[in-house]
Backbone as CSV, one residue per row, in Angstrom:
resi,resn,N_x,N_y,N_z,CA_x,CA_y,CA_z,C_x,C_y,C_z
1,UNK,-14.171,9.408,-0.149,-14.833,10.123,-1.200,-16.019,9.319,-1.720
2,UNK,-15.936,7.928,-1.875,-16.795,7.068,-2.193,-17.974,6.978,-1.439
3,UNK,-17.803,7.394,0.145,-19.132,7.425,1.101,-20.001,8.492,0.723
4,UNK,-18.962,9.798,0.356,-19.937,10.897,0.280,-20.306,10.778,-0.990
5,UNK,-20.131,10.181,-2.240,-20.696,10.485,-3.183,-21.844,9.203,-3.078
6,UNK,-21.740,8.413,-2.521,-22.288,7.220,-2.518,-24.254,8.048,-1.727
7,UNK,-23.317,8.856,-0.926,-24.312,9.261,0.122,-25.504,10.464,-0.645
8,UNK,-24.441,11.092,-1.082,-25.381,12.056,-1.902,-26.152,11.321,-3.170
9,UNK,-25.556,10.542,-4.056,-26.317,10.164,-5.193,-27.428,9.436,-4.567
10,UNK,-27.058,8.506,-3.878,-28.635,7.646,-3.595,-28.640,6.972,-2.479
11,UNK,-28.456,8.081,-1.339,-28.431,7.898,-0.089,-28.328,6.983,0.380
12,UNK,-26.853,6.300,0.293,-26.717,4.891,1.002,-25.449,5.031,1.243
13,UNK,-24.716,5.337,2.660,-23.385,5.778,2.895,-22.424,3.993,3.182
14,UNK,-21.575,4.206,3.183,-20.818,3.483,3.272,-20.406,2.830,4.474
15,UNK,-21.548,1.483,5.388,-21.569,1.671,6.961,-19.918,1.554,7.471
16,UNK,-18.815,1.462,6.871,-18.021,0.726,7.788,-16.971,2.159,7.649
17,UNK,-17.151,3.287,7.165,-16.918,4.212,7.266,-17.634,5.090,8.279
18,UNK,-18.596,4.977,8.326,-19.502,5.980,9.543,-19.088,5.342,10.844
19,UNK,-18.649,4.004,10.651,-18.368,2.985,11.980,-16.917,3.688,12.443
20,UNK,-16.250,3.737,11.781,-14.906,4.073,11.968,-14.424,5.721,12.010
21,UNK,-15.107,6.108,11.498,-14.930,7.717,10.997,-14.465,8.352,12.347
22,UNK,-15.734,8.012,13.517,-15.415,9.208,14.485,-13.674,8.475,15.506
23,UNK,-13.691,7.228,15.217,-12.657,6.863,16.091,-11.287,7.164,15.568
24,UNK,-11.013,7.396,14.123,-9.786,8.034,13.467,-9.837,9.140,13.390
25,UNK,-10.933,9.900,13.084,-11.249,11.221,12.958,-10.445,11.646,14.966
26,UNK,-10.769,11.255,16.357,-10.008,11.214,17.228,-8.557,10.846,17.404
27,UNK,-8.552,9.805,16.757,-6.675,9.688,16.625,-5.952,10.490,15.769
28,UNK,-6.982,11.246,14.423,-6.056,11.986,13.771,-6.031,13.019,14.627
29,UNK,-6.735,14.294,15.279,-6.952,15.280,15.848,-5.961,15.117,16.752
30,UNK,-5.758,14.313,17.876,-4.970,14.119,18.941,-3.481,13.952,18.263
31,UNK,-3.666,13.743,16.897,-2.034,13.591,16.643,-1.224,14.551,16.449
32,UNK,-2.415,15.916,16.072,-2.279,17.204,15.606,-1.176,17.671,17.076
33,UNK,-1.992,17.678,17.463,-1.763,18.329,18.868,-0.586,18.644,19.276
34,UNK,0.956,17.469,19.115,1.789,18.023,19.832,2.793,18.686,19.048
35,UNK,2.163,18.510,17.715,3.214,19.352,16.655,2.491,20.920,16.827
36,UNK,0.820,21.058,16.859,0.803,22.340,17.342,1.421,23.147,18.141
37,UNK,1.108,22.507,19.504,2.196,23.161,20.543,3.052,23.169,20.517
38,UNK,4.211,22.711,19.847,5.340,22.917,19.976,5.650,23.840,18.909
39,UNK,5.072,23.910,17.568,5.055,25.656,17.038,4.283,26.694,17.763
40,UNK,4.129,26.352,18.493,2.928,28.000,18.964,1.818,27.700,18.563
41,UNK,0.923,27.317,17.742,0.075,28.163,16.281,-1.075,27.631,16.984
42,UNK,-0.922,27.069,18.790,-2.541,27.902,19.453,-2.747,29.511,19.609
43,UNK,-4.460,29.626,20.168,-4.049,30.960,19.604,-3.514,31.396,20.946
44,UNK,-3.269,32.980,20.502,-2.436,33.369,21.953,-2.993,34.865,21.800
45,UNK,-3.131,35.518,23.064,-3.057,36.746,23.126,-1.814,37.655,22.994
46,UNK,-1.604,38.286,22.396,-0.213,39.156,22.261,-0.761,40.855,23.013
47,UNK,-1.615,41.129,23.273,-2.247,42.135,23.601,-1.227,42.704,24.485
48,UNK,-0.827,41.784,25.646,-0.446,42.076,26.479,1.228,42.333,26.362
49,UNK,1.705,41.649,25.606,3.040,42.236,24.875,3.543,43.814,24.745
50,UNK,2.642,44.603,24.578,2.707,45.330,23.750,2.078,46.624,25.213
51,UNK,0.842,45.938,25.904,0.581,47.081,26.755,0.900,46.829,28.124
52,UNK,1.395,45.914,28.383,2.333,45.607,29.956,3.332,45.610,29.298
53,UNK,3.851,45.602,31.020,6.049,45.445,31.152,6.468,43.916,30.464
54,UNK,7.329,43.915,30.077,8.033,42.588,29.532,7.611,41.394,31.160
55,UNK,7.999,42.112,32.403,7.746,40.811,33.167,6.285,40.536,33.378
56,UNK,5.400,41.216,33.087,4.185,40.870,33.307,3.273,40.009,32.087
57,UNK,3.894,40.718,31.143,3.634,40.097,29.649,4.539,38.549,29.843
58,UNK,5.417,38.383,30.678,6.464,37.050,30.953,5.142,35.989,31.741
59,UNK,4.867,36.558,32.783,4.329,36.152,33.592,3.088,35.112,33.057
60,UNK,1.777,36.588,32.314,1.016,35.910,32.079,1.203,34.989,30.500
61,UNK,2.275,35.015,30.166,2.488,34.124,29.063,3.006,32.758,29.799
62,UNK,3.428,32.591,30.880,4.310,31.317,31.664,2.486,30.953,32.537
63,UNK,1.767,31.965,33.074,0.696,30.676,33.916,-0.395,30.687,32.311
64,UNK,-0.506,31.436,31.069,-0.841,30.264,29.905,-0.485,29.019,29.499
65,UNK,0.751,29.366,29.386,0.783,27.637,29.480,0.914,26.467,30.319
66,UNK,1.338,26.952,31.998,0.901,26.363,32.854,-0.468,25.609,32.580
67,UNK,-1.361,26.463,32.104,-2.707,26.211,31.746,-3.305,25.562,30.877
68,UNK,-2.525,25.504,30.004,-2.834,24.195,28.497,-1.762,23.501,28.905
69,UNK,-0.657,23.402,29.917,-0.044,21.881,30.285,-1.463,21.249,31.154
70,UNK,-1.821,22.005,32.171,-3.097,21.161,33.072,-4.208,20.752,32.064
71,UNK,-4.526,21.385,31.114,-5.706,21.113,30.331,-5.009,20.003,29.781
72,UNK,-4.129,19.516,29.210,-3.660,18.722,28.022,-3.435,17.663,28.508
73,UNK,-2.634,17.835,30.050,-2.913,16.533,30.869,-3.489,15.965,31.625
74,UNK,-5.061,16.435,32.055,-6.031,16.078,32.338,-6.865,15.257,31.453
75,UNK,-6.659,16.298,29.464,-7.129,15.116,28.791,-6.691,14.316,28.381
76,UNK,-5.379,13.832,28.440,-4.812,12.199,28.356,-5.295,11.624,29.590
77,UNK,-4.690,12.179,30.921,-5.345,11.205,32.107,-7.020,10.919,32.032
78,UNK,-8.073,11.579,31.346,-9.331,10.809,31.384,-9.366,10.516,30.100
79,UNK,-8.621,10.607,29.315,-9.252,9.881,28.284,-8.629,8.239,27.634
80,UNK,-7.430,8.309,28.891,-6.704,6.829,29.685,-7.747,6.080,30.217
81,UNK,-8.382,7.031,31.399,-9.296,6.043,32.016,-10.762,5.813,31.554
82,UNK,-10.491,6.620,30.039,-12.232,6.342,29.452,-11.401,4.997,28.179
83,UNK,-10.448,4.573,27.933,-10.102,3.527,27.508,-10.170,2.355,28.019
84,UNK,-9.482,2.517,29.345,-10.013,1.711,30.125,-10.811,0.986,30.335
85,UNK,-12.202,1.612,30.802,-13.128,1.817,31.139,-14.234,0.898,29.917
86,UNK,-13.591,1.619,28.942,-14.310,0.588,27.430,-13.582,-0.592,27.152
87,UNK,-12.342,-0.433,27.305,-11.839,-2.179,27.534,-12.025,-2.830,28.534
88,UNK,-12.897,-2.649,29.615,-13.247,-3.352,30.586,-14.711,-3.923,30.496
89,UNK,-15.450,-2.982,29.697,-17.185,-3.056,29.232,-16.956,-3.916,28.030
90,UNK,-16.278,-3.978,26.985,-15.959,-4.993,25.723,-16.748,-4.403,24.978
91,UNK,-17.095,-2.721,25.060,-17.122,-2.462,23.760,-16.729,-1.565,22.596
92,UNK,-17.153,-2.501,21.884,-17.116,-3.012,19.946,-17.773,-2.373,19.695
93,UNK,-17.017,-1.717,18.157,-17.865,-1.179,17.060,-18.950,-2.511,16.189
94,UNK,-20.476,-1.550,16.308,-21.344,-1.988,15.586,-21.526,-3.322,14.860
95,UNK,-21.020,-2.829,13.306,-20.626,-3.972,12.592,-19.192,-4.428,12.208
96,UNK,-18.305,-4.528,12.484,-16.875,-5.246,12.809,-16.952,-6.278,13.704
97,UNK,-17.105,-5.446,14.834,-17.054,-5.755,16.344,-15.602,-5.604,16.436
98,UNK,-15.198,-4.682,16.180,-13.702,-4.399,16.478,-13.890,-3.297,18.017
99,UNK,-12.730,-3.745,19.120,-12.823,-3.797,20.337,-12.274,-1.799,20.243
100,UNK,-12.984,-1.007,21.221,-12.956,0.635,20.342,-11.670,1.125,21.704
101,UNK,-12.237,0.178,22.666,-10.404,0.543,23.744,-9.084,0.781,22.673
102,UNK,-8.591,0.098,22.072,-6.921,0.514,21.677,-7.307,1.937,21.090
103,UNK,-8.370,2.503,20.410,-8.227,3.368,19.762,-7.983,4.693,20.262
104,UNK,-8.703,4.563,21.536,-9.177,5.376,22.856,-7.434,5.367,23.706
105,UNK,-7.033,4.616,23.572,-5.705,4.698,24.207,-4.288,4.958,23.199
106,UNK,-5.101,4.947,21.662,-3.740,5.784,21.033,-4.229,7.244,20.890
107,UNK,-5.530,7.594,21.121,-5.884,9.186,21.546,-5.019,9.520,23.063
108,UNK,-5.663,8.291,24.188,-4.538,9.065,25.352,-3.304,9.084,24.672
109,UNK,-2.464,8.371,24.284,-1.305,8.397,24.261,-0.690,9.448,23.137
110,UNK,-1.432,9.944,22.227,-0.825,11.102,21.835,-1.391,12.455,22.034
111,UNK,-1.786,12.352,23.383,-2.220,13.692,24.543,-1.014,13.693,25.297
112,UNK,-0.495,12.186,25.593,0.436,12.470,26.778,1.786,12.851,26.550
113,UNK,1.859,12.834,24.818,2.810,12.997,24.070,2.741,14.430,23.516
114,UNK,1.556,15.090,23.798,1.351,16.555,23.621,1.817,16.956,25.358
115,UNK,1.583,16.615,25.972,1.285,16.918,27.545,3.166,17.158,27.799
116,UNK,3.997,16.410,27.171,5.789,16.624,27.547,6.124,17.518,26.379
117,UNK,5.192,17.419,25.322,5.359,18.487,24.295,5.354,20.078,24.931
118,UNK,4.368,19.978,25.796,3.696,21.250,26.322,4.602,21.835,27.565
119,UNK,4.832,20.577,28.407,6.000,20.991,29.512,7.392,21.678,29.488
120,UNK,7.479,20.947,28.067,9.050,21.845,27.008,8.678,23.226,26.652
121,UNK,7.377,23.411,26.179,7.633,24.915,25.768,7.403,25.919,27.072
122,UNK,6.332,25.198,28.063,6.781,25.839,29.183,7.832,26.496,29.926
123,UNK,8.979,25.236,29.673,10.629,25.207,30.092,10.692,26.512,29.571
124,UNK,10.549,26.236,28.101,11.321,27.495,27.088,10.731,28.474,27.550
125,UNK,9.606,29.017,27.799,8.982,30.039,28.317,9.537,30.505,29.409
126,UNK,9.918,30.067,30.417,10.391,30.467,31.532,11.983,30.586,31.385
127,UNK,12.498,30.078,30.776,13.611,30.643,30.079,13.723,31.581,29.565
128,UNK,13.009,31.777,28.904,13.032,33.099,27.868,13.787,32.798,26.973
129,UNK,13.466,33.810,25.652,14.367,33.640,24.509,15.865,33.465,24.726
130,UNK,16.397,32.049,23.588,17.699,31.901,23.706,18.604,33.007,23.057
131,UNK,19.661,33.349,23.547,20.107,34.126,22.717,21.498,33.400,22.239
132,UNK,21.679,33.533,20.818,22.959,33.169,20.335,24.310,34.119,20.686
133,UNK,25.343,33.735,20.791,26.614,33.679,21.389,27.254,34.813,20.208
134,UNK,26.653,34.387,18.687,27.086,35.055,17.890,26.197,35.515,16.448
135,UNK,26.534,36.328,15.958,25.202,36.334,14.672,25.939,35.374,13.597
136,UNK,25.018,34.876,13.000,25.586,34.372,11.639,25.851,34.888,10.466
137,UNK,25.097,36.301,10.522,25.717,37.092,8.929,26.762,38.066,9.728
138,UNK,27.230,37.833,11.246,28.445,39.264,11.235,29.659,37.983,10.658
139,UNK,30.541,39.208,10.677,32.381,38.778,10.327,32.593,39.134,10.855
């Protein structure tokens, strides 16, 4: 809060915040991720629910997420080897000089932690809804 007010009153932001911003601003986003998928609350088409057969509406709901498992683990696997890649070059933020690889590899690592997130709801998908054995409000 201090950068932006700092920034607006008399334009002088706060450097070690602009230094850092975009590399947490990435670890927070990536952290999002596997609690999203595992509620649903990407978006989804339901269209097809409603105007196909249950197995076709099955179908293309199982190669969707086939499809955000490949997307999700493609971006942990390059964004592993773009950690890498910067811990091998040695570089450091600006003014710290704090080394920007670990940060880059707790983004892969909570992709790859979305990526088994994503393989589970797959499972469940191809399962199909569980059904309980019994209701809980009968007697």
């Amino acid at each position: 809060m201090l950068d932006g007010v700092l920034r607006f009153a008399i334009n002088r932001p706060i450097d070690m915040v602009r230094e850092l911003g975009d590399l947490v601003s990435a670890i927070a986003v990536s952290c999002c991720l596997p609690i999203s998928l595992l509620e649903r609350s990407n978006i989804a088409l339901r269209v097809f629910d409603r105007l196909a057969s249950t197995k076709v509406a099955r179908t293309i709901n199982v190669a969707a997420d086939v499809l955000v498992l490949l997307v999700v683990g493609a971006a942990a696997w390059q964004f592993f080897l773009f950690a890498e890649k910067t811990g091998r070059a040695g570089d450091v933020t600006w003014l710290m000089n704090w080394p920007k690889a670990p940060f880059w590899f707790v983004v892969s690592g909570a992709l790859t932690i979305a990526t088994v997130v994503q393989l589970y709801v797959l499972t469940e998908t191809v399962a199909g809804p569980v059904r309980k054995a019994h209701s809980e409000g009968a007697a």
